[in-house]
TORVO-770334 format. One line per field, with one value per residue (C-alpha): residue number from 1; residue in three letters; chain; z, y, x. Coordinates in Angstrom, 3 decimals. Layout:
resi: [NUM ...]
resn: [ala ...]
chain: [A ...]
up: [Z ...]
north: [Y ...]
east: [X ...]
This chain:
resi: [1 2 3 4 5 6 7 8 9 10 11 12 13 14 15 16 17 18 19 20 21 22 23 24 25 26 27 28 29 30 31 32 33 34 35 36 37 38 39 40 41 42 43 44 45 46 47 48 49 50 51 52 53 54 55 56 57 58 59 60 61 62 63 64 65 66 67 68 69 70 71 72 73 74 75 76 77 78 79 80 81 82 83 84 85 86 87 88 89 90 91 92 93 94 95 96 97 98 99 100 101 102 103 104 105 106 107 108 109 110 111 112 113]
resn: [unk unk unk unk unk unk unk unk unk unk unk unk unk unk unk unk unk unk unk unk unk unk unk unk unk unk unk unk unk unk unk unk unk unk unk unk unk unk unk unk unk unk unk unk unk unk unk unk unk unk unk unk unk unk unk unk unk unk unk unk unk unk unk unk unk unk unk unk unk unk unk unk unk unk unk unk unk unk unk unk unk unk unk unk unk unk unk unk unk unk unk unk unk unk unk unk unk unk unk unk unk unk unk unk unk unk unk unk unk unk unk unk unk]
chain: [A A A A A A A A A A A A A A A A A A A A A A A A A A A A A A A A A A A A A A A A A A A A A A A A A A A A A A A A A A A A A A A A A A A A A A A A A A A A A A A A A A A A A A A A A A A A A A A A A A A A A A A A A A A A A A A A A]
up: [4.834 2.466 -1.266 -3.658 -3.448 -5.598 -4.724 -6.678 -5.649 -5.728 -6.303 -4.818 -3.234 0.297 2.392 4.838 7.274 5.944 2.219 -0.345 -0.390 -3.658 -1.303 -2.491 -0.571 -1.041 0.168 -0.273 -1.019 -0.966 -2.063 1.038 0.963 1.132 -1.953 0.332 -0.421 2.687 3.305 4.553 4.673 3.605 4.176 2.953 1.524 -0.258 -3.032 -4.137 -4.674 -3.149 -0.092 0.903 -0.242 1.592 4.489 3.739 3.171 6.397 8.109 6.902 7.825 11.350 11.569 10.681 7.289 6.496 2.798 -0.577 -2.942 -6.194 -5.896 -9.309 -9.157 -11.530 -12.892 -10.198 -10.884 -7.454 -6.291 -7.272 -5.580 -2.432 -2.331 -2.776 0.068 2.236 0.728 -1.536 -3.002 -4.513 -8.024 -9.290 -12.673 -13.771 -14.220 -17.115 -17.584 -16.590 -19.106 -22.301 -21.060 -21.618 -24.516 -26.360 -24.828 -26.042 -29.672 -32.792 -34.453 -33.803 -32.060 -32.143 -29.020]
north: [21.577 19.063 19.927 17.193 13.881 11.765 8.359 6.541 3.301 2.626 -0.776 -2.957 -6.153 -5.479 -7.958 -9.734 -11.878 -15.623 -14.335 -11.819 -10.619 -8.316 -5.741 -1.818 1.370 3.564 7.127 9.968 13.139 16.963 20.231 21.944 25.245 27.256 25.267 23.399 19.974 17.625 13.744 12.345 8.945 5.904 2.368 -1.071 -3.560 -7.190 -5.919 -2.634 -2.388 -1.202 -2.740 -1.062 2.299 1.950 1.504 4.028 6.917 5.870 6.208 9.580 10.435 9.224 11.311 14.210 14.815 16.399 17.086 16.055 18.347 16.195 12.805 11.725 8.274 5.380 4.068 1.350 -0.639 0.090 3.134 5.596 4.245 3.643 7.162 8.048 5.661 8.311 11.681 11.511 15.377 13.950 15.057 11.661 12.317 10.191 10.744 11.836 9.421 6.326 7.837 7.932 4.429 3.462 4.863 3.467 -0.193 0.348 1.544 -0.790 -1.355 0.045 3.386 5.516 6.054]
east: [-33.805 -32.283 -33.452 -31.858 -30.580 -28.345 -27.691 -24.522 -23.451 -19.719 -19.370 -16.201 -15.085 -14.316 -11.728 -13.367 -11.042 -12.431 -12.654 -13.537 -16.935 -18.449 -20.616 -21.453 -20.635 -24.074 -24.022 -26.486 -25.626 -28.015 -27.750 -29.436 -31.458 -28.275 -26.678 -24.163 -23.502 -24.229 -23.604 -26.425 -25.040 -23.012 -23.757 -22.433 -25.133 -24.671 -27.618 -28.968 -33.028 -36.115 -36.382 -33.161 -33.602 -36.961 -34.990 -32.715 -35.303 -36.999 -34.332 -32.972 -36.871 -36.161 -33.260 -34.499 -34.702 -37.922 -38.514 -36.708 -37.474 -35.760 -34.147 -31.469 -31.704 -30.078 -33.178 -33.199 -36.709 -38.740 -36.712 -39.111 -41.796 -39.757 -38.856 -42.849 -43.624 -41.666 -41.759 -44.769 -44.211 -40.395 -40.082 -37.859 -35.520 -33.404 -29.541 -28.489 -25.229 -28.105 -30.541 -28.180 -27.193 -31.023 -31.282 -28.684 -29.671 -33.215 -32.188 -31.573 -28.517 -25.307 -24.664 -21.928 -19.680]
């Protein structure tokens, strides 16, 4: 029984033969009941927003996965409700690094680094 998720994106520009093309790895990662950390998945997308984490929580569902007791996300406009859509009782926070970068962005005047 999978308890958390955190989803980072790793963003890079992958070689393809004809020419270079800017695409994201995006894996999921849980803490399960025991407090192992598990993969759940990777997968290599052009564009990172609802529609595919949508698909990706559907089909983590498909595979098994039955529950997700938290989900971290990156403040990704949609994702929260995608992750609803699936597993409805999902407590969604938002990560703490993606948080402080809100804050600052949403405060006047300078800030100190």
């Amino acid at each position: 029984m999978v308890e958390a998720s955190k989803q980072p994106a790793i963003n890079d520009t992958m070689r393809d033969p004809l020419h270079r093309l800017g695409k994201m790895l995006v894996d999921s990662l849980a803490l399960n009941s025991e407090g192992e950390k598990e993969v759940l998945g990777l997968w290599i997308e052009q564009t990172e927003g609802a529609k595919f984490w949508l698909k990706v929580r559907n089909e983590l569902k498909n595979r098994g996965l039955n529950d997700v007791l938290t989900a971290v996300v990156d403040g990704l406009h949609g994702f929260p409700a995608a992750i609803a859509t699936v597993f409805p009782l999902t407590t969604v926070q938002t990560c703490i690094t993606h948080l402080l970068a809100i804050c600052r962005r949403l405060s006047p005047g300078k800030t100190a680094n």
